[in-house]
VOPAGU-2260 file (C-alpha; in pm, 1 decimal, decimal comma):
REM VOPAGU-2260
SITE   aa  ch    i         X         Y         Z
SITE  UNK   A    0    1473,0   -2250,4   -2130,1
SITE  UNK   A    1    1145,4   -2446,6   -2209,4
SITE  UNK   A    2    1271,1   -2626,6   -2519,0
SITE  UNK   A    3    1499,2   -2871,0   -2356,3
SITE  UNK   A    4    1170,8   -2937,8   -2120,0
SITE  UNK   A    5     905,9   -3018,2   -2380,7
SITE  UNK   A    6    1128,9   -3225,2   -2571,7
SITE  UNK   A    7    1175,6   -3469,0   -2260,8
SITE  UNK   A    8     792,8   -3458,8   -2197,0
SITE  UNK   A    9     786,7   -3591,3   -2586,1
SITE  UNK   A   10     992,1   -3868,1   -2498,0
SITE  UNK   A   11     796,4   -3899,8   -2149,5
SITE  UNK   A   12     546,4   -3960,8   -2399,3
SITE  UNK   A   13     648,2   -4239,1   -2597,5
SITE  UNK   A   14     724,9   -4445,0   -2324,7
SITE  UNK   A   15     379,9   -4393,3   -2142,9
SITE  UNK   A   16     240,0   -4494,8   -2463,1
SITE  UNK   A   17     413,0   -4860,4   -2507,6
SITE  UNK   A   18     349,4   -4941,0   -2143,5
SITE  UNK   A   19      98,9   -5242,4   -2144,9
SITE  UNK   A   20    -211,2   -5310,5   -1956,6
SITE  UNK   A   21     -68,3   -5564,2   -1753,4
SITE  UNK   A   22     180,5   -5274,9   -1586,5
SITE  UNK   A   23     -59,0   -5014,4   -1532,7
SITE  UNK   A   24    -282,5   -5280,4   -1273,6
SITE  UNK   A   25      48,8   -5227,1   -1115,7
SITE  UNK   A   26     -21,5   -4912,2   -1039,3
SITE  UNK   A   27    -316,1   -5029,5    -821,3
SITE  UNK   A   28    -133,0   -4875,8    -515,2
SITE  UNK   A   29    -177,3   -4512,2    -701,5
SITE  UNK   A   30    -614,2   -4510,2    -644,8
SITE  UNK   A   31    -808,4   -4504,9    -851,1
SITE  UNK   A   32    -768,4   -4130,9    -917,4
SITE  UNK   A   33    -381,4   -4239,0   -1009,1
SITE  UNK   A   34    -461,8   -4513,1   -1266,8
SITE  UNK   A   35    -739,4   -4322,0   -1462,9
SITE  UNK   A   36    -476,0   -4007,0   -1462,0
SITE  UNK   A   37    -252,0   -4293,0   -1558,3
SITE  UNK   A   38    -468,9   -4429,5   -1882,6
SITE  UNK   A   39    -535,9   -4051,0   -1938,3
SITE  UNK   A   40    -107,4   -3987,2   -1980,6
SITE  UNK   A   41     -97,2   -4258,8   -2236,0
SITE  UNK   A   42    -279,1   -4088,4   -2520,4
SITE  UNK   A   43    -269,4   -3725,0   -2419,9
SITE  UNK   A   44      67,8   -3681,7   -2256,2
SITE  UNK   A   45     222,7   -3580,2   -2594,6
SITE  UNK   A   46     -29,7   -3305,0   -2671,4
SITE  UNK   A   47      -3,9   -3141,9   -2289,7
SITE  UNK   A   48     291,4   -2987,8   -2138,0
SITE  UNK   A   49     418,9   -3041,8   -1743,4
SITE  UNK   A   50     174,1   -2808,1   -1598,1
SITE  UNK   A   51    -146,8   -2967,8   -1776,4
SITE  UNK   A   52      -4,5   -3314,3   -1675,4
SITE  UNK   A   53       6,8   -3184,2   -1300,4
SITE  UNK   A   54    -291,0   -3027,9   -1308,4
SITE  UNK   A   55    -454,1   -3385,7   -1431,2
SITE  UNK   A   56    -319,1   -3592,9   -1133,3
SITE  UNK   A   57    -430,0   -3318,2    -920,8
SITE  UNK   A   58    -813,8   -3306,2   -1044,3
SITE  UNK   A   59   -1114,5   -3488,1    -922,7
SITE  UNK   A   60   -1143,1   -3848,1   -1093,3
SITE  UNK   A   61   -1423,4   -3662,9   -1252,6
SITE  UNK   A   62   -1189,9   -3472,3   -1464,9
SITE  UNK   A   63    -910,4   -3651,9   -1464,2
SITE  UNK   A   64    -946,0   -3775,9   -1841,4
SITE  UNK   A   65   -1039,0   -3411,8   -1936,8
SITE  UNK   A   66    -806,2   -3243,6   -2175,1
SITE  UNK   A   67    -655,4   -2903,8   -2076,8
SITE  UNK   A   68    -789,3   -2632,3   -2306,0
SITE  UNK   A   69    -504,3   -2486,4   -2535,9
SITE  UNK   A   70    -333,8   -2172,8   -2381,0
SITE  UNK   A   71     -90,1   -1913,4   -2542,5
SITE  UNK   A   72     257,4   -1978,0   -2490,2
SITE  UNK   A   73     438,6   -1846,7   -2208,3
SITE  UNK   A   74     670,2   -1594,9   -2158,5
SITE  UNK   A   75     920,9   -1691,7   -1888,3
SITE  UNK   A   76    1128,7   -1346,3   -1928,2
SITE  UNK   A   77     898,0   -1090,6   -1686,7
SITE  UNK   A   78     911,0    -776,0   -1890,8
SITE  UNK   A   79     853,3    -457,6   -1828,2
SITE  UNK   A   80     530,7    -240,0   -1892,9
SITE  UNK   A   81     186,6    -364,9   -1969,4
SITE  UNK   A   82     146,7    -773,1   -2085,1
SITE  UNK   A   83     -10,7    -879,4   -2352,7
SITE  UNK   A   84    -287,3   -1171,7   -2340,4
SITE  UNK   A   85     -16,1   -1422,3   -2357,7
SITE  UNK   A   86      44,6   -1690,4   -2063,9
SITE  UNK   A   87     250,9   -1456,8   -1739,3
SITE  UNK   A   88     612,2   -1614,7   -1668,8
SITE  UNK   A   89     559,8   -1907,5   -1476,7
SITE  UNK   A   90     443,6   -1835,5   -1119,4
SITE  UNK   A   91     274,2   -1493,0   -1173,2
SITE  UNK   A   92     -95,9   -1448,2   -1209,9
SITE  UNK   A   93    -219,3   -1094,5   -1377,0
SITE  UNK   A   94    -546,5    -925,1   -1216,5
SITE  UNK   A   95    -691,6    -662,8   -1478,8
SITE  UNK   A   96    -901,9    -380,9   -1300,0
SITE  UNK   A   97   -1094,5     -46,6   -1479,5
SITE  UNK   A   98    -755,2      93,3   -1456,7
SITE  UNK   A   99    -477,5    -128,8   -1305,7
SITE  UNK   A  100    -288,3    -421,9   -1426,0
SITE  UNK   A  101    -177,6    -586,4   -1147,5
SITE  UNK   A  102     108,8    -826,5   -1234,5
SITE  UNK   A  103     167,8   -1051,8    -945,0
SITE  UNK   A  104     420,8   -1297,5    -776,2
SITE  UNK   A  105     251,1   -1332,8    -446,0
SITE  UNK   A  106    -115,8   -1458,7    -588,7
SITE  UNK   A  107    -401,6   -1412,2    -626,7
SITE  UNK   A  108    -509,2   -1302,0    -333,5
SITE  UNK   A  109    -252,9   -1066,5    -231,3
SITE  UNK   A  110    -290,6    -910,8    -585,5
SITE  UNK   A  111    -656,9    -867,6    -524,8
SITE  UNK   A  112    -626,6    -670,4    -235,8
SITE  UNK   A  113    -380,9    -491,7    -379,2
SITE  UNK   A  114    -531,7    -419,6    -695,2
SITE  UNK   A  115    -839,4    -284,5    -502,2
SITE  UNK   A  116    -628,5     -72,7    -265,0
SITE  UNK   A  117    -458,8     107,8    -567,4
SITE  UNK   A  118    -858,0     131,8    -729,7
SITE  UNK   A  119    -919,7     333,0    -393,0
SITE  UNK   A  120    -586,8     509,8    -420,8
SITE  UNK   A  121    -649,8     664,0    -790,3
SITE  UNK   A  122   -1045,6     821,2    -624,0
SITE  UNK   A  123    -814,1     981,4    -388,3
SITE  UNK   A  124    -537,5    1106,0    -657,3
SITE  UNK   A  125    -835,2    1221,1    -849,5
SITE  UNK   A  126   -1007,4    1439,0    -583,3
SITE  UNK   A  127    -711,6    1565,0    -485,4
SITE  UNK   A  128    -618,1    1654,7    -844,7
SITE  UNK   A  129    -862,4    1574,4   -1096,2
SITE  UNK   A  130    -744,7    1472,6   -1440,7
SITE  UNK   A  131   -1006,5    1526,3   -1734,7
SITE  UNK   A  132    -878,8    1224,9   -1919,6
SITE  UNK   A  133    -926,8     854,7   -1860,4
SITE  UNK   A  134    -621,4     644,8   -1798,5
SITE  UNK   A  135    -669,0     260,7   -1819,7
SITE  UNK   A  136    -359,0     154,6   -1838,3
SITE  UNK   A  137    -129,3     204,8   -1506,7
SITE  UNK   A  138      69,9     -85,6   -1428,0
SITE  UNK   A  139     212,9    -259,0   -1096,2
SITE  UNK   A  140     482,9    -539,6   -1103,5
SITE  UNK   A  141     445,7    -713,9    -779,7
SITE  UNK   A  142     744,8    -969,5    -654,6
SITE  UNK   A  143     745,4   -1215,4    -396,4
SITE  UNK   A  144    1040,7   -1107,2    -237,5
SITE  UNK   A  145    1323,7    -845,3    -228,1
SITE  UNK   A  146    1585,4   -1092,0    -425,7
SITE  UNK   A  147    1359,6   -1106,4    -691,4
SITE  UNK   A  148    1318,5    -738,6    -664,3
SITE  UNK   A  149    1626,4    -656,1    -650,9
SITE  UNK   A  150    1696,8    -855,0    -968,4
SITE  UNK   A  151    1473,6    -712,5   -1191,9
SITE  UNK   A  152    1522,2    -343,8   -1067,7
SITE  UNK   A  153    1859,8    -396,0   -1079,9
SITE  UNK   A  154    1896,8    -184,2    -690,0
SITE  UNK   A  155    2187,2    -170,0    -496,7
SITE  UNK   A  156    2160,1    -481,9    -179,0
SITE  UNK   A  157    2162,8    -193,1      62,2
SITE  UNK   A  158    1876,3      37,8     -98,5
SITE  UNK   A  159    1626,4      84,8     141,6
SITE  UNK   A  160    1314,3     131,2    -102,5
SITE  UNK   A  161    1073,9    -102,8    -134,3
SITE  UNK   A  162     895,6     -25,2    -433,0
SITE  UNK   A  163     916,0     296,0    -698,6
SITE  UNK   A  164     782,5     442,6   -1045,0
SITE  UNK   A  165     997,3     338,2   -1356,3
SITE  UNK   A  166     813,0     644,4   -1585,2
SITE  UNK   A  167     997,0     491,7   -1908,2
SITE  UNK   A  168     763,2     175,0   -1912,2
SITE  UNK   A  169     498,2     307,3   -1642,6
SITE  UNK   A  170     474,5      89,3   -1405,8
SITE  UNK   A  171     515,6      86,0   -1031,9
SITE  UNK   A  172     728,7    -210,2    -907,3
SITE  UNK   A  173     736,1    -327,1    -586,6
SITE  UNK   A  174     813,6    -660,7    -331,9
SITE  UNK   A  175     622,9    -811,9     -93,4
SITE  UNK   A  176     762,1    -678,5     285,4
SITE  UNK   A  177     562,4    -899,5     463,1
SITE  UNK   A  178     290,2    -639,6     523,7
SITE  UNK   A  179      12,2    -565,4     368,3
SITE  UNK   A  180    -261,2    -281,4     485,8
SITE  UNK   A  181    -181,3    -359,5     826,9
SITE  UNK   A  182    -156,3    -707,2     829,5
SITE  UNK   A  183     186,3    -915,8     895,8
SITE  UNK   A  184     220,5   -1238,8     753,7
SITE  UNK   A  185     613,9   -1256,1     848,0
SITE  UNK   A  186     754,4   -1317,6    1202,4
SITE  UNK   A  187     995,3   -1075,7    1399,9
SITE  UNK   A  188    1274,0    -908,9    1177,8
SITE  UNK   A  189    1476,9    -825,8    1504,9
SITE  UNK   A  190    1604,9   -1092,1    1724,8
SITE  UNK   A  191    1932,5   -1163,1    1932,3
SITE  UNK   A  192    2264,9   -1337,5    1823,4
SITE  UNK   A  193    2292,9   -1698,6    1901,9
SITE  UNK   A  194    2475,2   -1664,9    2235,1
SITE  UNK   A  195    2324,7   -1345,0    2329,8
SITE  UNK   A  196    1992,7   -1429,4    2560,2
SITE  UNK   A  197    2191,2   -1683,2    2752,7
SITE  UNK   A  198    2352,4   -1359,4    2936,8
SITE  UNK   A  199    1982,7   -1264,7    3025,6
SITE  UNK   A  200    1729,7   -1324,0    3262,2
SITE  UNK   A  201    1440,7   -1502,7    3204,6
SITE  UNK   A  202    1213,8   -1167,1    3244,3
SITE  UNK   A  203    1460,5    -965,2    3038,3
SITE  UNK   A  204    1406,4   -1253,8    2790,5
SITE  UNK   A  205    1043,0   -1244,3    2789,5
SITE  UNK   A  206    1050,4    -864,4    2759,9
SITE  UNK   A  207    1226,4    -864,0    2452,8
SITE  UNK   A  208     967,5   -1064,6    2271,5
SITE  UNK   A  209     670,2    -813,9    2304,6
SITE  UNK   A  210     946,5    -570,5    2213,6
SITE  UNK   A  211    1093,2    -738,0    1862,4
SITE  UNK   A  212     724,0    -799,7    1738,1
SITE  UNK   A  213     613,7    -387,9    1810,1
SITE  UNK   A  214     930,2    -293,0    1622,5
SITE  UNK   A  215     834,6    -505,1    1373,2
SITE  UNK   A  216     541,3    -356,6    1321,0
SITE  UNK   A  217     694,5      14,1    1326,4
SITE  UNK   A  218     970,4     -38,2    1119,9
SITE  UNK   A  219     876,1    -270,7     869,9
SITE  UNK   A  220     745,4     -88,6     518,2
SITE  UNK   A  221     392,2    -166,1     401,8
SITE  UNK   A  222     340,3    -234,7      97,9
SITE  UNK   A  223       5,5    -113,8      34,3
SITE  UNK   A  224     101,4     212,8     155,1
SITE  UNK   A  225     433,3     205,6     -20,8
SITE  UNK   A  226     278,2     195,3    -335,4
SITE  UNK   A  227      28,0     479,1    -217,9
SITE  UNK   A  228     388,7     670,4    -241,5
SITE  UNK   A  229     461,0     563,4    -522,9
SITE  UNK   A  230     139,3     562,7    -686,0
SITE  UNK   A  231      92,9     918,2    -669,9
SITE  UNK   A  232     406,0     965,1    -913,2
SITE  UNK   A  233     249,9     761,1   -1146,3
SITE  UNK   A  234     -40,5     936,0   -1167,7
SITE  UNK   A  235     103,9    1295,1   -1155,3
SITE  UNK   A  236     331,3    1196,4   -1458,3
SITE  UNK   A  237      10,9    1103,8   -1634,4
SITE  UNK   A  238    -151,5    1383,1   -1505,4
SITE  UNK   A  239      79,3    1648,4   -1655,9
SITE  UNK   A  240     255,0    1467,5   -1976,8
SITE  UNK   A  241     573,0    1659,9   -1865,3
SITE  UNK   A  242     978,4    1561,1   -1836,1
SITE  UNK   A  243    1006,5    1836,1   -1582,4
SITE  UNK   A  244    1023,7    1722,0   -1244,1
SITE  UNK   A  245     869,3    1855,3    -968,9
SITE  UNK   A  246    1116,7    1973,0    -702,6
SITE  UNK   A  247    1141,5    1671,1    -451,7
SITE  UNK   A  248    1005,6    1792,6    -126,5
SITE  UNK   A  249     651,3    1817,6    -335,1
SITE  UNK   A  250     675,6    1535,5    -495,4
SITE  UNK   A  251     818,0    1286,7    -243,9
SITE  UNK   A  252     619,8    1466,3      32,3
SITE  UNK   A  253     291,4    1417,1    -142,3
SITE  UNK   A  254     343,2    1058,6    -132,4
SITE  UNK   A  255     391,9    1021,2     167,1
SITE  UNK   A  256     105,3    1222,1     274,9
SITE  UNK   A  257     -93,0     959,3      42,2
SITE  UNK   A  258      92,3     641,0     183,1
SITE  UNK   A  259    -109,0     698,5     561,0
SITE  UNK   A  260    -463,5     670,7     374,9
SITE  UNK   A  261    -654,0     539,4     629,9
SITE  UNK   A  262    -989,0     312,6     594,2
SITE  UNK   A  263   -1241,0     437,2     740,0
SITE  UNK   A  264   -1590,4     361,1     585,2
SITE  UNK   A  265   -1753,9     588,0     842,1
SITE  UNK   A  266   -1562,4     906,0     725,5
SITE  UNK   A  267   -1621,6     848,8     375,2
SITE  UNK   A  268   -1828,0     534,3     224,1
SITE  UNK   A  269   -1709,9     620,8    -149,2
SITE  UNK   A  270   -1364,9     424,8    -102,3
SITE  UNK   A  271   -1350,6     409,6     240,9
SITE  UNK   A  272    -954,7     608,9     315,5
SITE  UNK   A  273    -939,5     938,8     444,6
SITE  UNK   A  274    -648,8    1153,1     430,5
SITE  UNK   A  275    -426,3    1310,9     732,3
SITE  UNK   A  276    -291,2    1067,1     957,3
SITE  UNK   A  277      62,6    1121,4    1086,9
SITE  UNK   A  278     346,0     921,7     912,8
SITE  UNK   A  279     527,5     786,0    1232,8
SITE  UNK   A  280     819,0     649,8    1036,8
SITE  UNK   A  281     849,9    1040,9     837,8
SITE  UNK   A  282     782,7    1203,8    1196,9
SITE  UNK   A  283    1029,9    1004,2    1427,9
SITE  UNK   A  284    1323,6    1034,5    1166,8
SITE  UNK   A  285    1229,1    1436,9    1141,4
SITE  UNK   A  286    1265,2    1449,5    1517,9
SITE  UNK   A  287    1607,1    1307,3    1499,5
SITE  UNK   A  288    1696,9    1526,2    1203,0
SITE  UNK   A  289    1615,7    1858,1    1455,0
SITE  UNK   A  290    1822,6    1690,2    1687,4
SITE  UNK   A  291    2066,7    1690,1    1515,9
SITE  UNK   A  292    2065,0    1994,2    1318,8
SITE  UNK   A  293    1961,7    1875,3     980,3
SITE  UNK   A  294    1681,6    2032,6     858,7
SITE  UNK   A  295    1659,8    2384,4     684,2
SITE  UNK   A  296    1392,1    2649,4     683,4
SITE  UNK   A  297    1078,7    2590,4     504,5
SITE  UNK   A  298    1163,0    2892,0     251,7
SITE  UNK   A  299    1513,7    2703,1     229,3
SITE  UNK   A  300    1350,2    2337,7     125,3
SITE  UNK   A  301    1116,4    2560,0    -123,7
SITE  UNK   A  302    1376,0    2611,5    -356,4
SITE  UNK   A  303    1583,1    2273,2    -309,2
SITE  UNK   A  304    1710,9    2108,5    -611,4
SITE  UNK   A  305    1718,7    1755,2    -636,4
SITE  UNK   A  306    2113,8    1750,5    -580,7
SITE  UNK   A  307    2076,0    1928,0    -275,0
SITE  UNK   A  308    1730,8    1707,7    -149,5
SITE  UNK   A  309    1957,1    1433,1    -198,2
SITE  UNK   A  310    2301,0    1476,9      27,8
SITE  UNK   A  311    2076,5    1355,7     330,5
SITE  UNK   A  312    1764,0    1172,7     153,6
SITE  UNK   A  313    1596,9    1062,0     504,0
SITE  UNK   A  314    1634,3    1396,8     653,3
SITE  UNK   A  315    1478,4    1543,7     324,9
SITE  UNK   A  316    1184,0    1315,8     299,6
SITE  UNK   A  317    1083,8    1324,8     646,3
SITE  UNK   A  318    1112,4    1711,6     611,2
SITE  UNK   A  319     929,2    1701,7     243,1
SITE  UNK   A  320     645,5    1482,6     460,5
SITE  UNK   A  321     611,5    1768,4     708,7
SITE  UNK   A  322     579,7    2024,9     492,4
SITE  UNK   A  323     341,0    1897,6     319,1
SITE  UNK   A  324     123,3    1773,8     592,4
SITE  UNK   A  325     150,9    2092,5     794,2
SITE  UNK   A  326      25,5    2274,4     489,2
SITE  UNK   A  327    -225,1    2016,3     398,8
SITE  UNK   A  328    -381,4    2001,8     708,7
SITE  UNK   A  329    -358,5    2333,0     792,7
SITE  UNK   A  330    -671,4    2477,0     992,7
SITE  UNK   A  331    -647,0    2820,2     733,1
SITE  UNK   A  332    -769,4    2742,8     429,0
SITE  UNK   A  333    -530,7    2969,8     244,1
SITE  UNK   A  334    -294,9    2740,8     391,9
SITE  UNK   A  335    -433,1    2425,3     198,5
SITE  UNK   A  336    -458,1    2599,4    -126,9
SITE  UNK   A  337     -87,9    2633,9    -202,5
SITE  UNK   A  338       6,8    2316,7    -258,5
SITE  UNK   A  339    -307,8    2241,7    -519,9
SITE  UNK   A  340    -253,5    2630,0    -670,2
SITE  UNK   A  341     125,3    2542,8    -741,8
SITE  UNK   A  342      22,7    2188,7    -914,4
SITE  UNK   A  343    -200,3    2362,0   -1145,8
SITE  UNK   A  344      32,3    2680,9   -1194,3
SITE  UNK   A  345     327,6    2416,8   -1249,4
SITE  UNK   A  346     124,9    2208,4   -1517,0
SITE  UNK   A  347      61,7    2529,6   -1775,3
SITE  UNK   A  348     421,0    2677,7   -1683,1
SITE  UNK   A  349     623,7    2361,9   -1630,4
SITE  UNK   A  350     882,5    2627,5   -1467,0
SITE  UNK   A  351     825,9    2506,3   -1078,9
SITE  UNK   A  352    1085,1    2812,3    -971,4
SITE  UNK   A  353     795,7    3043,0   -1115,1
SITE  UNK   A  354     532,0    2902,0    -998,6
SITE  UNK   A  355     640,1    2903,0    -652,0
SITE  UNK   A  356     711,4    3257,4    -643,6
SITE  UNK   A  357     345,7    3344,1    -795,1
SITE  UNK   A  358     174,2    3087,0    -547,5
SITE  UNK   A  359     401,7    3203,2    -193,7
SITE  UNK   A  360     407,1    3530,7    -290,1
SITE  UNK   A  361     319,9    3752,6      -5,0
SITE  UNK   A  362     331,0    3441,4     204,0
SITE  UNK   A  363     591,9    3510,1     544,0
SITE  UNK   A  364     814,9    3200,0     556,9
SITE  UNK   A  365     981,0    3323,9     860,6
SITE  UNK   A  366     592,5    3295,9    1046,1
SITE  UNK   A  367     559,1    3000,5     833,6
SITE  UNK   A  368     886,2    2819,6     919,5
SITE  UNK   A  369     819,3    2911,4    1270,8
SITE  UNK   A  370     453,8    2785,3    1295,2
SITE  UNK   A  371     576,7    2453,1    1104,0
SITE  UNK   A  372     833,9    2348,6    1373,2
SITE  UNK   A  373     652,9    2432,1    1616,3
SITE  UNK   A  374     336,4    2202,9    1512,3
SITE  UNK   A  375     634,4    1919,8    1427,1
SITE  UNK   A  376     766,1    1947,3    1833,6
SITE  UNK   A  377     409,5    1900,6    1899,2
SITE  UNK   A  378     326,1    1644,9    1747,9
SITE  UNK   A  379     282,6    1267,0    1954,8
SITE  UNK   A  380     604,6    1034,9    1875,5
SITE  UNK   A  381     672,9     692,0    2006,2
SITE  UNK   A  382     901,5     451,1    1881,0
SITE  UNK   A  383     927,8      94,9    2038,4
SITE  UNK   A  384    1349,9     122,0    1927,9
SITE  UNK   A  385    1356,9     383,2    2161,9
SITE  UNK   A  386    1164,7     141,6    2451,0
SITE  UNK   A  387    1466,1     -72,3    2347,9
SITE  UNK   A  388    1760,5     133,0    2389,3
SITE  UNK   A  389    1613,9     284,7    2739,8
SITE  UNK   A  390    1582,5     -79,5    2886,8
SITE  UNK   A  391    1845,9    -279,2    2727,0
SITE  UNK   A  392    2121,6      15,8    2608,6
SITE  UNK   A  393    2344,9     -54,1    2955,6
SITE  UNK   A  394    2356,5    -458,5    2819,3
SITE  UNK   A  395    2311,1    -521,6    2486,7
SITE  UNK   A  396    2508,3    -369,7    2213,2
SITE  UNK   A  397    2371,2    -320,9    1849,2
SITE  UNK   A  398    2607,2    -627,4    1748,5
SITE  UNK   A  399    2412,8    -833,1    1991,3
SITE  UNK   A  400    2051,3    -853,1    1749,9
SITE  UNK   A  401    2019,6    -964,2    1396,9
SITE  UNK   A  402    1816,8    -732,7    1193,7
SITE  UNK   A  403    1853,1    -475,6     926,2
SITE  UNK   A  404    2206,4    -270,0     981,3
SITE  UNK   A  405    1939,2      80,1     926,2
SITE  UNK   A  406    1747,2     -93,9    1234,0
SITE  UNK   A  407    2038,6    -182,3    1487,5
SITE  UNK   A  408    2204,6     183,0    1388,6
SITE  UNK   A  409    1928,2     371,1    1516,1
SITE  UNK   A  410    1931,5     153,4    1819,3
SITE  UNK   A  411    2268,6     242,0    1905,9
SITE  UNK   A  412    2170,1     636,6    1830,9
SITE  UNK   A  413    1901,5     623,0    2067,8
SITE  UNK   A  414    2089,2     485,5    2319,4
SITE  UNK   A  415    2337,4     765,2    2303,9
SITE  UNK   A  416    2015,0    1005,1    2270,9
SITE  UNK   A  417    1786,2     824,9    2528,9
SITE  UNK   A  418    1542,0    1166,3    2547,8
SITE  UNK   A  419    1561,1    1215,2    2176,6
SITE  UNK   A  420    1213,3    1238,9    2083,7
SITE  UNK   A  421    1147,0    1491,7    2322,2
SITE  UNK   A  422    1315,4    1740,8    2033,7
SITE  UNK   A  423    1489,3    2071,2    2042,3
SITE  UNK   A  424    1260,0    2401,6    2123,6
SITE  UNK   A  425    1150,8    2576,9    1780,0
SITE  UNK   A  426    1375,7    2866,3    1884,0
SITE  UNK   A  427    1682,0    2621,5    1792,0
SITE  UNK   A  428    1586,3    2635,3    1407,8
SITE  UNK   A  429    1670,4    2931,0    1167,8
SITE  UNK   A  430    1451,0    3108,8     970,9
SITE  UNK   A  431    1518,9    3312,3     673,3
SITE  UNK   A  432    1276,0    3622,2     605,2
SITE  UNK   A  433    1506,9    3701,6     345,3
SITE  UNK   A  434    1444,9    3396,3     117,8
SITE  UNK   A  435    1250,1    3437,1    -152,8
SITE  UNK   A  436    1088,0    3085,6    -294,1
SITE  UNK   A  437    1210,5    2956,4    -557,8
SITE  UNK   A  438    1517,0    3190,4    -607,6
């Protein structure tokens, strides 16, 4: 597509070049900056392509007549995997850590921060599960927004992920949601139908404001943490050089135990994160899935293929999130040795249904399955959707806001299930002493 460009720019060229003194004074109205950029176009214009002719009328008259050094060609198609030293498409910028490329669409700046994040990310993978080897070459494809995502990864409009592993070519892509670590840079994503607030008051008005902007914040993904999800996969494929996957609730669940790493310099001044905060997002959609009777016993989710993790995905993950974290962050360390023991078992067996029965062997998953819902009911849950549905569900319908359809459905759940946090009693849930894991 650049062809057609440079061959107008050659033309461009010729007719700077005839242009007499007389209609360059002219130009007088351009500054002085203008008319030396001006003089500058006249003998260099055919040697420089559109963005070194922009970037001259953009320097200081100090530069102006300075010609731009040669660059390798670009690429306009953004491939897959790792880039070579070659020009990025046009509008990415590539930021090359000790053992990220970070391939960006949002900047510099946003890649920076990024780039360091996934730094601090890889200490944590490697503590957690130290690899002898030294990889150098992980890879994160970074797009301005989900269109552009979409287009590459070639998703679905209504896939809810934000970001994942593609293991063929290595790299994690991902979108920018609009947070980053914490920080919004995008307004509301939940706001009424033109019509709608007119029916209001004037305080029910102003209530909804505070309202929109905390649901914003609890339902949109982060990126950073996203790809603390996702980054995990990519380093556990490097990690064990295997085509067998790990059964879901391990993998997935790890992730998201990763994606709430925390800064918190005065915990740990190596990197600064610190592992074991709740995942609010995993937790509340948990709560609903006891509500509703879709979770299974822990021995149950043990031996879960990836067919059956998949018929209800959010139930699945929040449960895989649980699991882990309850076992994780267990207070008995026997406790936070199985998940680490099966890793290692899994990466000389690659048979996961063997190493789980050598790793929970003599473990009771009826006491376990018991002791895990129980910590999950206990566990501190708010959700600012909720706060909607119990002050607006008698007036506004979920056809009244504009927002994500995943959003305004779980508004209209809640406000059928207005005490729905508050959970079931752990007596509710089976258990299954006779399971054995993995069989």
């Amino acid at each position: 597509m650049r062809r057609p460009v440079l061959a107008v720019w050659s033309l461009v060229a010729s007719a700077i070049s005839a242009i007499s003194l007389a209609s360059a004074i002219s130009l007088g109205s351009l500054g002085s900056v203008g008319l030396i950029a001006f003089a500058c176009l006249a003998g260099s214009v055919g040697s420089v392509g559109p963005v070194a002719l922009i970037a001259v009328f953009a320097a200081p008259e100090a530069r102006a007549c300075v010609p731009a050094a040669p660059r390798a060609a670009a690429d306009d198609v953004v491939r897959p995997g790792k880039w070579g030293k070659s020009r990025p498409p046009e509008g990415w910028v590539v930021i090359n850590t000790a053992h990220y490329q970070v391939q960006s669409q949002v900047g510099k700046v946003k890649a920076t921060r990024l780039a360091a994040h996934l730094e601090a990310m890889l200490d944590l993978y490697q503590r957690f599960l130290p690899m002898r080897r030294t990889q150098d070459d992980f890879v994160l494809k970074i797009f301005r927004d989900r269109d552009e995502y979409l287009r590459y990864s070639g998703d679905e409009e209504g896939d809810a992920r934000a970001a994942y592993f593609d293991p063929e070519h290595g790299e994690l892509v991902a979108f920018d949601t609009g947070v980053i670590l914490g920080s919004r840079d995008v307004p509301a994503q939940i706001g009424l139908r033109i019509g709608v607030a007119d029916r209001l008051s004037l305080s029910d008005r102003q209530r909804l404001d505070p309202l929109f902007e905390a649901i914003t914040d609890a339902w949109t993904m982060d990126t950073a943490r996203v790809l603390s999800h996702e980054g995990w996969h990519q380093y556990f494929r490097a990690y064990t050089v295997s085509v067998v996957d790990m059964p879901a609730w391990l993998d997935e669940g790890i992730g998201d135990w990763f994606s709430t790493a925390t800064r918190d310099g005065d915990r740990d001044a190596t990197h600064g994160y610190r592992l074991g905060e709740l995942n609010a997002l995993r937790l509340r959609t948990l709560r609903r899935a006891m509500a509703e009777g879709a979770t299974v016993g822990f021995g149950t989710m043990l031996g879960y293929g990836q067919k059956q993790y998949y018929v209800n995905p959010a139930a699945s993950y929040a449960q895989g999130w649980s699991m882990v974290h309850f076992l994780m962050q267990h207070v008995d360390k026997r406790y936070r040795e199985l998940i680490p023991k099966l890793l290692a078992d899994f990466k000389d067996s690659k048979n996961f249904a063997e190493s789980t029965a050598r790793v929970f062997e003599g473990i009771d998953l009826a006491a376990l399955d018991r002791e895990w819902s129980t910590w999950v009911l206990a566990q501190p849950v708010h959700d600012p959707m909720l706060d909607l549905a119990r002050e607006f569900g008698g007036r506004l319908k979920a056809g009244d806001f504009v927002a994500d359809k995943r959003w305004t459905a779980t508004y209209q759940w809640y406000v059928g299930h207005p005490t729905a946090l508050t959970g079931p009693s752990p007596e509710d849930f089976p258990t299954e002493p006779e399971h054995e894991p993995g069989r």
